[in-house]
PDB file of N, CA, C and O in Angstrom:
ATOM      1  N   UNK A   1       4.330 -22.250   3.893  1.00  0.00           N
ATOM      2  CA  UNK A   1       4.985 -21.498   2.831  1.00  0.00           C
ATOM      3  C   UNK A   1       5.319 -20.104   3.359  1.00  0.00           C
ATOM      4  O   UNK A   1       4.504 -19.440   3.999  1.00  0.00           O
ATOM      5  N   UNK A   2       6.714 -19.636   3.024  1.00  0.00           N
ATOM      6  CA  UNK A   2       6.937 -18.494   3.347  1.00  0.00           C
ATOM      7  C   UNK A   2       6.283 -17.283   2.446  1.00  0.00           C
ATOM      8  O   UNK A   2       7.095 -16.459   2.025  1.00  0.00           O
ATOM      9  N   UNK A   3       5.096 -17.117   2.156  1.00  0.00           N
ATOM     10  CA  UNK A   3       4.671 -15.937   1.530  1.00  0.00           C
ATOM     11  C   UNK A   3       5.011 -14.514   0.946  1.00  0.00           C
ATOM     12  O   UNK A   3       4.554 -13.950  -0.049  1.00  0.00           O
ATOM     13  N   UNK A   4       6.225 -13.985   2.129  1.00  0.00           N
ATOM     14  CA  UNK A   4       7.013 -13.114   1.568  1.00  0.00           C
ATOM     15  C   UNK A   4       8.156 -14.017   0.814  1.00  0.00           C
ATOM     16  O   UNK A   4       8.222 -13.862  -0.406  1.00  0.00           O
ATOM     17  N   UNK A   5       8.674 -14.547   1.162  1.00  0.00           N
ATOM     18  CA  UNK A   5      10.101 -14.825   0.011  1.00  0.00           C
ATOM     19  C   UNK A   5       9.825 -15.788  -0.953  1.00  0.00           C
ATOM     20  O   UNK A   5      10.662 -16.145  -1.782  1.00  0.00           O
ATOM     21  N   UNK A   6       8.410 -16.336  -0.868  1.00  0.00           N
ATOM     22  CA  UNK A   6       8.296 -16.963  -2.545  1.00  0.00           C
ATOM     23  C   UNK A   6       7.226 -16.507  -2.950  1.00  0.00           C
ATOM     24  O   UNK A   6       6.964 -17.199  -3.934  1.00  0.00           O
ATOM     25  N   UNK A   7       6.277 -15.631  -2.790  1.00  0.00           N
ATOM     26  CA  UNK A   7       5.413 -14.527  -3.640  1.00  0.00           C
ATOM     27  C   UNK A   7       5.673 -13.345  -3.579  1.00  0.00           C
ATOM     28  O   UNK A   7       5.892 -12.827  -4.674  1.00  0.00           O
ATOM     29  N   UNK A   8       5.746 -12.610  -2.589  1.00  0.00           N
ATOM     30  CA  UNK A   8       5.093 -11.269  -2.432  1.00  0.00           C
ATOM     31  C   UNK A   8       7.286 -10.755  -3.223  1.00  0.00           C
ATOM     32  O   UNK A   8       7.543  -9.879  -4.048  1.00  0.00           O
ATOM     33  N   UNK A   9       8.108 -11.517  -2.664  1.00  0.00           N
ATOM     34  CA  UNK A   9       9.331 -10.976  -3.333  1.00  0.00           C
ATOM     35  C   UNK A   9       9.272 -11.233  -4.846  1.00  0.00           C
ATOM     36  O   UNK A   9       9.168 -10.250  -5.580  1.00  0.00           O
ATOM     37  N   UNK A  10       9.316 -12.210  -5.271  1.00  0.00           N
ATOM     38  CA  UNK A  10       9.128 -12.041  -6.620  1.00  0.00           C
ATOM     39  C   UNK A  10       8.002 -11.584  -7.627  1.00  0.00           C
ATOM     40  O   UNK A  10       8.100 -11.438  -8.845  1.00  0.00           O
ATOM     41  N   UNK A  11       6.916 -11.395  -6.812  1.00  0.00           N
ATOM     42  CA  UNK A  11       6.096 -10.574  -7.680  1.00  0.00           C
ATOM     43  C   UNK A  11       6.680  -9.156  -7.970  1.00  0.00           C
ATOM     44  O   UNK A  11       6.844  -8.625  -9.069  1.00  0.00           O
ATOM     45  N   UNK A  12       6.974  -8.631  -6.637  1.00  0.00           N
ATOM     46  CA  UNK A  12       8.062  -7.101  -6.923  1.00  0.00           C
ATOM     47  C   UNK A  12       8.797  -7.268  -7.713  1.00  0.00           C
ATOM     48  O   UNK A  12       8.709  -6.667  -8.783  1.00  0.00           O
ATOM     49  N   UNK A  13      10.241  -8.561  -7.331  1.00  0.00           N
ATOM     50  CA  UNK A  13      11.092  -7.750  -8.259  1.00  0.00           C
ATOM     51  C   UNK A  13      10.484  -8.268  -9.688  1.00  0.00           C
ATOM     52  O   UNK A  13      11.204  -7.953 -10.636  1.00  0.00           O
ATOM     53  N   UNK A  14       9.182  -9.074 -10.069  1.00  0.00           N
ATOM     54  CA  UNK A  14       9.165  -8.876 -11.731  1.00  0.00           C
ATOM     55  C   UNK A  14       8.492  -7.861 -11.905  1.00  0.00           C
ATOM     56  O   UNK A  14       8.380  -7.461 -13.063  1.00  0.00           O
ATOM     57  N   UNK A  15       7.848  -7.142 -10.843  1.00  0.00           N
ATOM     58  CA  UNK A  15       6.784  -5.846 -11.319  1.00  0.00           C
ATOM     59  C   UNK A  15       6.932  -4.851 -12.229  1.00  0.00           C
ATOM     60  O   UNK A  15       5.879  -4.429 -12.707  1.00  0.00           O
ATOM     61  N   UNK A  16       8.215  -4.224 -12.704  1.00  0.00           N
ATOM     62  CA  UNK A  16       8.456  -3.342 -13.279  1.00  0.00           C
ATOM     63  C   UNK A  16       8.253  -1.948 -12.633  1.00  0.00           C
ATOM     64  O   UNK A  16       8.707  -1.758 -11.504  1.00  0.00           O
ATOM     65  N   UNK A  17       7.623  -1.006 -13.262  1.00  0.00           N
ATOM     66  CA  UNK A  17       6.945   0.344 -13.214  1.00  0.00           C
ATOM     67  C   UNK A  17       5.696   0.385 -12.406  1.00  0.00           C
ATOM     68  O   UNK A  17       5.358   1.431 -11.852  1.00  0.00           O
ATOM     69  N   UNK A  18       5.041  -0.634 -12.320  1.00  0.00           N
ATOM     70  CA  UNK A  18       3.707  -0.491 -11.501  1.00  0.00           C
ATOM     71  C   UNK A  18       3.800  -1.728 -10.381  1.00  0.00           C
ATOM     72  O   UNK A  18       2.904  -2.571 -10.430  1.00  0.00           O
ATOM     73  N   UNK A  19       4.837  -1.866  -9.385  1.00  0.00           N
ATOM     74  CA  UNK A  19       4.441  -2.730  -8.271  1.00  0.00           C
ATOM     75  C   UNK A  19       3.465  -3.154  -7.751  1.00  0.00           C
ATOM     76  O   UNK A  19       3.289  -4.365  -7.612  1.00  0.00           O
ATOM     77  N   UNK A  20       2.259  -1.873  -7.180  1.00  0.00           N
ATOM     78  CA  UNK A  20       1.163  -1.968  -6.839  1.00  0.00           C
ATOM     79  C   UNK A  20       0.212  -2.355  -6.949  1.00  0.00           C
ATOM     80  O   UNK A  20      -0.567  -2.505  -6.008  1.00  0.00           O
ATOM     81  N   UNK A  21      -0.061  -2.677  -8.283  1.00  0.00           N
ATOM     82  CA  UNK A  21      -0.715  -3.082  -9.431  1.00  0.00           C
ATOM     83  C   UNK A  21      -0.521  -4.713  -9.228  1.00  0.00           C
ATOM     84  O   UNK A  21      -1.303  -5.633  -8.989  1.00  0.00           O
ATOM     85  N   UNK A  22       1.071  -4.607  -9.465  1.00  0.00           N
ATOM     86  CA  UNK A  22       0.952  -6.559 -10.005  1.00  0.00           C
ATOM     87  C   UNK A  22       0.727  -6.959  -8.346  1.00  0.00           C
ATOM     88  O   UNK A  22       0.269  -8.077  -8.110  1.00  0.00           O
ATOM     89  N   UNK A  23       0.985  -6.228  -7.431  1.00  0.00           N
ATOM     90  CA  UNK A  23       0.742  -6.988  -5.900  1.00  0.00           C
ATOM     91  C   UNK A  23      -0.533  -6.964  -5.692  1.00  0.00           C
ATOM     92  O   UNK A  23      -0.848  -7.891  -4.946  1.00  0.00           O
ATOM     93  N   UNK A  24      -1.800  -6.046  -6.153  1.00  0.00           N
ATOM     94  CA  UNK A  24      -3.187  -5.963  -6.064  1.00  0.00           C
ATOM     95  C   UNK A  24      -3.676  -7.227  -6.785  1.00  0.00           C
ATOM     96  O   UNK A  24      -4.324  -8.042  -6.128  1.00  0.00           O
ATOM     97  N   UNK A  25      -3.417  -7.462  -8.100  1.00  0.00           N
ATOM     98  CA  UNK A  25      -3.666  -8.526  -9.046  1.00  0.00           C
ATOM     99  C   UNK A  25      -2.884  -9.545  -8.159  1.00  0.00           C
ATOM    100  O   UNK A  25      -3.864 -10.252  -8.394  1.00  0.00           O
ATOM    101  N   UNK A  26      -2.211 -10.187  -7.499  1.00  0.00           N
ATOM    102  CA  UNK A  26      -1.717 -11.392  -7.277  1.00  0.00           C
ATOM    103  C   UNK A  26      -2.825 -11.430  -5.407  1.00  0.00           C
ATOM    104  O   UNK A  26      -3.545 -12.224  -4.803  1.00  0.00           O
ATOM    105  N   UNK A  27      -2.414 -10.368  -5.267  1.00  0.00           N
ATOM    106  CA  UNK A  27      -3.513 -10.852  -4.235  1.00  0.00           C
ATOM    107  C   UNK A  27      -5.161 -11.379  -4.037  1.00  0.00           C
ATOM    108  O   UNK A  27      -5.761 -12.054  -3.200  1.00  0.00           O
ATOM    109  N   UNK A  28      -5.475 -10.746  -5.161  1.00  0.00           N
ATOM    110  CA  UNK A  28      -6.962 -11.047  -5.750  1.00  0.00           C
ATOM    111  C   UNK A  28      -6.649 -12.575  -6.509  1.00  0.00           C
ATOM    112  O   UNK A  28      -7.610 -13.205  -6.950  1.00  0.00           O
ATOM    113  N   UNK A  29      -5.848 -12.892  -6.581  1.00  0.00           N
ATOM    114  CA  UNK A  29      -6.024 -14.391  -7.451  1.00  0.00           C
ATOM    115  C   UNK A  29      -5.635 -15.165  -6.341  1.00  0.00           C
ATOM    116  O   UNK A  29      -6.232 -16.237  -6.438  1.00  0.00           O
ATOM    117  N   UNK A  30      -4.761 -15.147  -5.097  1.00  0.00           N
ATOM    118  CA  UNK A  30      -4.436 -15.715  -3.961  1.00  0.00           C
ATOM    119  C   UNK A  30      -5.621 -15.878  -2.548  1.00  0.00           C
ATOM    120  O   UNK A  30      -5.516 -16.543  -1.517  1.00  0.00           O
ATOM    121  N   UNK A  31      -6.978 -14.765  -3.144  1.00  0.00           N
ATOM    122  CA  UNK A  31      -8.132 -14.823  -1.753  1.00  0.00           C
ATOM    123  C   UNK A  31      -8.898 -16.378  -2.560  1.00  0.00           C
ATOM    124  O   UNK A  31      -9.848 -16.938  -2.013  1.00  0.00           O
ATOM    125  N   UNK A  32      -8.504 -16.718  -3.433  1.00  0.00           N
ATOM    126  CA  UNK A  32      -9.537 -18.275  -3.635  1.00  0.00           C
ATOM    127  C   UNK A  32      -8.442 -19.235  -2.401  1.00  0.00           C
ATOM    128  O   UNK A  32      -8.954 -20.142  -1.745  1.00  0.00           O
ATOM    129  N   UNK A  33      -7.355 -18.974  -2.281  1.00  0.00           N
ATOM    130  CA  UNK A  33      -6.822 -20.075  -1.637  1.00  0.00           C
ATOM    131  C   UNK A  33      -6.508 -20.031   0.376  1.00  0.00           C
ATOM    132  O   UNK A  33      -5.588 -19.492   0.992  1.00  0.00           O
ATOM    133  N   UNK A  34      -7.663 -20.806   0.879  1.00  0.00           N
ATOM    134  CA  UNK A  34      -7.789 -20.623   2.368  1.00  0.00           C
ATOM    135  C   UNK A  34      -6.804 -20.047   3.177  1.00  0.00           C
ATOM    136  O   UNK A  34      -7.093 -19.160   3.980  1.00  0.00           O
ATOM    137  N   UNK A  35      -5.285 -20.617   2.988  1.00  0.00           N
ATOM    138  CA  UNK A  35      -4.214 -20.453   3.551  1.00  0.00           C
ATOM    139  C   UNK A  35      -3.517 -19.412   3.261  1.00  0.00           C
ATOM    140  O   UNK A  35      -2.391 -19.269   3.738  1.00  0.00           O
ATOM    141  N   UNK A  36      -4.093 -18.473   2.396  1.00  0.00           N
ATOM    142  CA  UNK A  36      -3.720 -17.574   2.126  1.00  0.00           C
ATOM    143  C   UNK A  36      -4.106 -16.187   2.440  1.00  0.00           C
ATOM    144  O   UNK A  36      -3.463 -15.144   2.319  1.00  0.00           O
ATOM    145  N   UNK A  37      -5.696 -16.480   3.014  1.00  0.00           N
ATOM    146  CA  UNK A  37      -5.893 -15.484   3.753  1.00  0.00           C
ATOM    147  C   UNK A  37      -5.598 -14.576   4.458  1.00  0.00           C
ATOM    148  O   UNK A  37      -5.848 -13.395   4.218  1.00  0.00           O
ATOM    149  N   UNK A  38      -4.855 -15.131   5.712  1.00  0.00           N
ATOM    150  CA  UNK A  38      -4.028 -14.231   6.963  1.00  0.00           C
ATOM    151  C   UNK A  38      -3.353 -13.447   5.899  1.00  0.00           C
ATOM    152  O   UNK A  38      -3.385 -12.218   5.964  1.00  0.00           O
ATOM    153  N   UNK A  39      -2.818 -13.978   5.039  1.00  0.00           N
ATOM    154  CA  UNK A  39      -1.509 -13.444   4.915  1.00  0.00           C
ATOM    155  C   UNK A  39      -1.664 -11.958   4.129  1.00  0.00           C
ATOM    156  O   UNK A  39      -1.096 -10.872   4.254  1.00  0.00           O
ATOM    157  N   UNK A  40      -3.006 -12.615   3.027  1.00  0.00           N
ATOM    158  CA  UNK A  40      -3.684 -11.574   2.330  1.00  0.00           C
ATOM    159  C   UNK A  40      -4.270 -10.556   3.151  1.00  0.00           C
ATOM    160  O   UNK A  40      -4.859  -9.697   2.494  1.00  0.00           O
ATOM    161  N   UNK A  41      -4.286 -10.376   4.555  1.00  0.00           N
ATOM    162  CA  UNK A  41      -5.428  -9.237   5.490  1.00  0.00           C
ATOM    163  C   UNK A  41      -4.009  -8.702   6.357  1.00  0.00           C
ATOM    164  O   UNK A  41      -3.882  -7.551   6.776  1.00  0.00           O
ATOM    165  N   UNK A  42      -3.136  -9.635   6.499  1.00  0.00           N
ATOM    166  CA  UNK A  42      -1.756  -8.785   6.963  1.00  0.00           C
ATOM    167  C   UNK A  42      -1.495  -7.946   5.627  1.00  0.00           C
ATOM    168  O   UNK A  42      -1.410  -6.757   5.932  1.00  0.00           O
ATOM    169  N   UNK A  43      -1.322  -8.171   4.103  1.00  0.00           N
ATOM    170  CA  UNK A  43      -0.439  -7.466   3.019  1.00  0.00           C
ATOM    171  C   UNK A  43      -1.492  -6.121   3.036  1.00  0.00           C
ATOM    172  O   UNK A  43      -0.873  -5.058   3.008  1.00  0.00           O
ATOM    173  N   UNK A  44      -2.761  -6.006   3.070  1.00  0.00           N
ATOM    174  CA  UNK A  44      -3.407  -5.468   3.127  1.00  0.00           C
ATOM    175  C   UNK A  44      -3.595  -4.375   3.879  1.00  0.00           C
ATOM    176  O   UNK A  44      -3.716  -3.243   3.412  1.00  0.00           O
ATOM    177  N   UNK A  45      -3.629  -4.678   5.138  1.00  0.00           N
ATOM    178  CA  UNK A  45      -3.264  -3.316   6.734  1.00  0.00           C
ATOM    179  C   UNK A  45      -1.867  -2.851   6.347  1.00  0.00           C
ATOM    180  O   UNK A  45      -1.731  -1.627   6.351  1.00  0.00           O
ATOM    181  N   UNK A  46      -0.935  -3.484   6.056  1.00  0.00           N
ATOM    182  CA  UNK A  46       0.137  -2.917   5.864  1.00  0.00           C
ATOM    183  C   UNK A  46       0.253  -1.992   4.646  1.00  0.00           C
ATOM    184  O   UNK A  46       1.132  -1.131   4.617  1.00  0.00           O
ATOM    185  N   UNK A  47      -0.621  -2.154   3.635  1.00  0.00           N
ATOM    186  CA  UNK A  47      -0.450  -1.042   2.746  1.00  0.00           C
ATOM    187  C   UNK A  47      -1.134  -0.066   3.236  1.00  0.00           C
ATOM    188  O   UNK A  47      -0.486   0.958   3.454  1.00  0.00           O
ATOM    189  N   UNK A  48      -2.684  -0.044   3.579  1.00  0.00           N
ATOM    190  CA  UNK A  48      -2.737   0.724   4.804  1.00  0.00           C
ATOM    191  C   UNK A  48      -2.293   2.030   5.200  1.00  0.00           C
ATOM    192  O   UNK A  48      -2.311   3.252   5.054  1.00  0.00           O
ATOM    193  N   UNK A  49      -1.779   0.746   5.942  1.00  0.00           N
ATOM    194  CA  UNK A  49      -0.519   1.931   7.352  1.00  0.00           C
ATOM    195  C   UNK A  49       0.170   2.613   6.566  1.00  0.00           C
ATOM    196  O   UNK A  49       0.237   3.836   6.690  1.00  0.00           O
ATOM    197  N   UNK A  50       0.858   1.895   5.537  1.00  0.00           N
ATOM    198  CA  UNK A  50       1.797   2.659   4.669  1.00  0.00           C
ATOM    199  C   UNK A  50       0.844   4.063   3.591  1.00  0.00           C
ATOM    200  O   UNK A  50       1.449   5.111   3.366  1.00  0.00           O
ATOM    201  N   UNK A  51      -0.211   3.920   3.194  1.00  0.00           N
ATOM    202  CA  UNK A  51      -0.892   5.189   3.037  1.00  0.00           C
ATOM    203  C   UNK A  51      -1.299   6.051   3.712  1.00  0.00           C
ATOM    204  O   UNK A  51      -1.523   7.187   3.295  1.00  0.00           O
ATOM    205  N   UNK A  52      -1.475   5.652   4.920  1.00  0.00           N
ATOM    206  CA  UNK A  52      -1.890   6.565   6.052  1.00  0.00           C
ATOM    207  C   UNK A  52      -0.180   7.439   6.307  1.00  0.00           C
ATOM    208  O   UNK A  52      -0.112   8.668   6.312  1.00  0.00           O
ATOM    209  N   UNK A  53       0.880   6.672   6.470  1.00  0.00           N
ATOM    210  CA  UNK A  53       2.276   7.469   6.644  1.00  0.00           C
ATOM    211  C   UNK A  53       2.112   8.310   5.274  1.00  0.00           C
ATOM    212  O   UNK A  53       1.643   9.437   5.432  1.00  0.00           O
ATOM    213  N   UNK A  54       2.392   7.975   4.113  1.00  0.00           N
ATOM    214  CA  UNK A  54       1.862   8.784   2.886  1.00  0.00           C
ATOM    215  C   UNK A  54       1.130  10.010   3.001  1.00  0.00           C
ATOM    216  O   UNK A  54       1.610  11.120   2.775  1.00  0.00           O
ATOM    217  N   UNK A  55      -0.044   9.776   3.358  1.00  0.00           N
ATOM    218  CA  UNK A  55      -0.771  11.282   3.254  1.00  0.00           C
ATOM    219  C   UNK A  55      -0.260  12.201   4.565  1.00  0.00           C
ATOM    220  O   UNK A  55      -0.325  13.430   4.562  1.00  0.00           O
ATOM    221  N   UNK A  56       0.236  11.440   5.640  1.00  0.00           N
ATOM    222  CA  UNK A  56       0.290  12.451   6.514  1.00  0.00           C
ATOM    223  C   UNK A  56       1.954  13.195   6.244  1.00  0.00           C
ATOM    224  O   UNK A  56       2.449  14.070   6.954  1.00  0.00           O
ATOM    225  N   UNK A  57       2.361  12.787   5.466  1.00  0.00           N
ATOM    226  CA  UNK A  57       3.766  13.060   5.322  1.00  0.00           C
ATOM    227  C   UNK A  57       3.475  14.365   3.964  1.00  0.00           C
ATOM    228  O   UNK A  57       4.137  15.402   3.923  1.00  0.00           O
ATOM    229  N   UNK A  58       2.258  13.984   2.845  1.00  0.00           N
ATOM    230  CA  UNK A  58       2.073  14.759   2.081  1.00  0.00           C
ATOM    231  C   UNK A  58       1.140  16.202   2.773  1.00  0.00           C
ATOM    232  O   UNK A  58       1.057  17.284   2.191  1.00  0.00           O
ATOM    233  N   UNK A  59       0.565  15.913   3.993  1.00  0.00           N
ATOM    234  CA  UNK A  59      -0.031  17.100   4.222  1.00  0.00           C
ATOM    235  C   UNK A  59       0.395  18.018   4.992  1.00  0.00           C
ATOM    236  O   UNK A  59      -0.194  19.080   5.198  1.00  0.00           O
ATOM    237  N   UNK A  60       2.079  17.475   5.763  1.00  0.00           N
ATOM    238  CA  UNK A  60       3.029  17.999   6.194  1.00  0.00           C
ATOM    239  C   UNK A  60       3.879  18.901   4.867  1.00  0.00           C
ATOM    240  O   UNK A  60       4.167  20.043   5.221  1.00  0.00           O
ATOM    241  N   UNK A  61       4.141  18.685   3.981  1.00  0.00           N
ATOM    242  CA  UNK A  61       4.787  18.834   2.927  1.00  0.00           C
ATOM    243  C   UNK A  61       3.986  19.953   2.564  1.00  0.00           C
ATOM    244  O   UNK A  61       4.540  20.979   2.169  1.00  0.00           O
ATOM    245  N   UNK A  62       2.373  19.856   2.678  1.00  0.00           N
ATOM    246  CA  UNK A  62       1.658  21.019   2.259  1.00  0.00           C
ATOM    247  C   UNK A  62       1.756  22.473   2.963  1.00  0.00           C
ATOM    248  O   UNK A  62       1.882  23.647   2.612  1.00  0.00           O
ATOM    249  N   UNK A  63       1.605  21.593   4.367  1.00  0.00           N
ATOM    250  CA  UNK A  63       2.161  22.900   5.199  1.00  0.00           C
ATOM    251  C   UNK A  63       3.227  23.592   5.719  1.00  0.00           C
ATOM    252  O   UNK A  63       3.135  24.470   6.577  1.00  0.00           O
ATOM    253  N   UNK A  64       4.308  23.176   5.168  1.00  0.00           N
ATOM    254  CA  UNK A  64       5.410  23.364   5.014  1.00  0.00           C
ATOM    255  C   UNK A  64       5.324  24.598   3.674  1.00  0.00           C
ATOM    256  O   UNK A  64       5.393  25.819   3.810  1.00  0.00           O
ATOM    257  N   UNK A  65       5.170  23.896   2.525  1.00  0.00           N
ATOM    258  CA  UNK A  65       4.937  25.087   1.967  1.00  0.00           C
ATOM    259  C   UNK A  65       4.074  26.694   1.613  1.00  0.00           C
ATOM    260  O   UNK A  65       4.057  27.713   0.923  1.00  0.00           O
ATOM    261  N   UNK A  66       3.533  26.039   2.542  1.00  0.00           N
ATOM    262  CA  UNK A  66       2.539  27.308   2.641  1.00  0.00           C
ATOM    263  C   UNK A  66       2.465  28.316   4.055  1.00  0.00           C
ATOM    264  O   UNK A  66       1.721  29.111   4.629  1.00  0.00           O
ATOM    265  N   UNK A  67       3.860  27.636   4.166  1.00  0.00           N
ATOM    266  CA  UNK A  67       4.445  28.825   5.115  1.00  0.00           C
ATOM    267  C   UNK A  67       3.735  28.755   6.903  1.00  0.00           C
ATOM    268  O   UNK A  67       3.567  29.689   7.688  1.00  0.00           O
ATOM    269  N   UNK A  68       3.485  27.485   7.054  1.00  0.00           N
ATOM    270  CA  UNK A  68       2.906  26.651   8.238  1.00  0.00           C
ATOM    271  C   UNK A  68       1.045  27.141   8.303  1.00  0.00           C
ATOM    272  O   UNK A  68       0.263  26.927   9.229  1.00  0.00           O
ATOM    273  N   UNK A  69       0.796  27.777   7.089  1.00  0.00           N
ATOM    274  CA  UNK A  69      -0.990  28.156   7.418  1.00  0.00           C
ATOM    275  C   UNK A  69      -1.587  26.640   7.472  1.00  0.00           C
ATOM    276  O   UNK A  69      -0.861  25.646   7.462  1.00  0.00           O
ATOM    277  N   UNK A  70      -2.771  26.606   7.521  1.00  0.00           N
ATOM    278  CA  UNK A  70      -3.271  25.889   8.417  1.00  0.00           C
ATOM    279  C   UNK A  70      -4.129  25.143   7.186  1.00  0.00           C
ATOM    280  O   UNK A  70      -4.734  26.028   6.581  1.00  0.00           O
ATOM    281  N   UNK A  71      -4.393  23.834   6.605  1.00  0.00           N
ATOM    282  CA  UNK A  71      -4.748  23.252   5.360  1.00  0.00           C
ATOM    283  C   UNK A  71      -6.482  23.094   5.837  1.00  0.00           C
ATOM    284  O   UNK A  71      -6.794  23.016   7.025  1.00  0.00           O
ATOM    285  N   UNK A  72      -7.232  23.072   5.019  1.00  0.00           N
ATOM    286  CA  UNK A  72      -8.620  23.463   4.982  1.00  0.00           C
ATOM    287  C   UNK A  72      -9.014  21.997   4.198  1.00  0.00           C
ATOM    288  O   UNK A  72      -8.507  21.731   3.109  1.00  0.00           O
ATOM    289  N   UNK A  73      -9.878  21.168   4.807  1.00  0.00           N
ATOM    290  CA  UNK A  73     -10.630  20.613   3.646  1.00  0.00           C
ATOM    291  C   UNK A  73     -11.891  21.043   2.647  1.00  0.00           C
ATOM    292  O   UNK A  73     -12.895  21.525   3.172  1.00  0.00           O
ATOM    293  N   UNK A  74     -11.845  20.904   1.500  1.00  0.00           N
ATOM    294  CA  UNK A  74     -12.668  21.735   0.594  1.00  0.00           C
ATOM    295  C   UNK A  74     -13.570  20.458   0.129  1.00  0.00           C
ATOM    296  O   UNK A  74     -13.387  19.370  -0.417  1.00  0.00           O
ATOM    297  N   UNK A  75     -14.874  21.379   0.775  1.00  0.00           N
ATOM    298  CA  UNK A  75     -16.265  20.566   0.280  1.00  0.00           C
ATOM    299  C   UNK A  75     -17.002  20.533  -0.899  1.00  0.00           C
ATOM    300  O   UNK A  75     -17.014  21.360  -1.811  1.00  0.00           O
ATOM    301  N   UNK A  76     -17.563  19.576  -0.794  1.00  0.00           N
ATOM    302  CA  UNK A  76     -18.323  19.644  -2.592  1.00  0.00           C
ATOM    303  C   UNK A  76     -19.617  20.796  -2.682  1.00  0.00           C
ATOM    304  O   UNK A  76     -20.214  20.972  -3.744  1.00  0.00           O
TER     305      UNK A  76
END
């Protein structure tokens, strides 16, 4: 089964407003089924990667506005 073009595409385009959501929920109902695994630990790294591009793009954005100073992590 092609996994992207008969799940992972139409779960998007019915997703609406929260994609993320209905792709989290379809993947959690797809880890009961063996063959679905790989596919579920590939969709998985790839969101990932794609948060890791995310924050580093948002902490560029930070320092950008703050006039290139230097961003601090703040401890509890």
């Amino acid at each position: 089964m092609d996994w992207e073009k008969q799940v992972v595409r139409r779960v998007m385009e019915g997703a609406g407003e929260y994609p993320s959501v209905q792709l989290q929920c379809l993947l959690q109902r797809l880890e009961g089924c063996p063959e679905a695994l790989p596919h579920i630990a590939d969709a998985i790294r790839d969101m990932g990667h794609w948060y890791e591009r995310h924050a580093d793009e948002l902490e560029a954005e930070g320092r950008r506005r703050a006039g290139g100073a230097e961003i601090i992590t703040l401890q509890d």
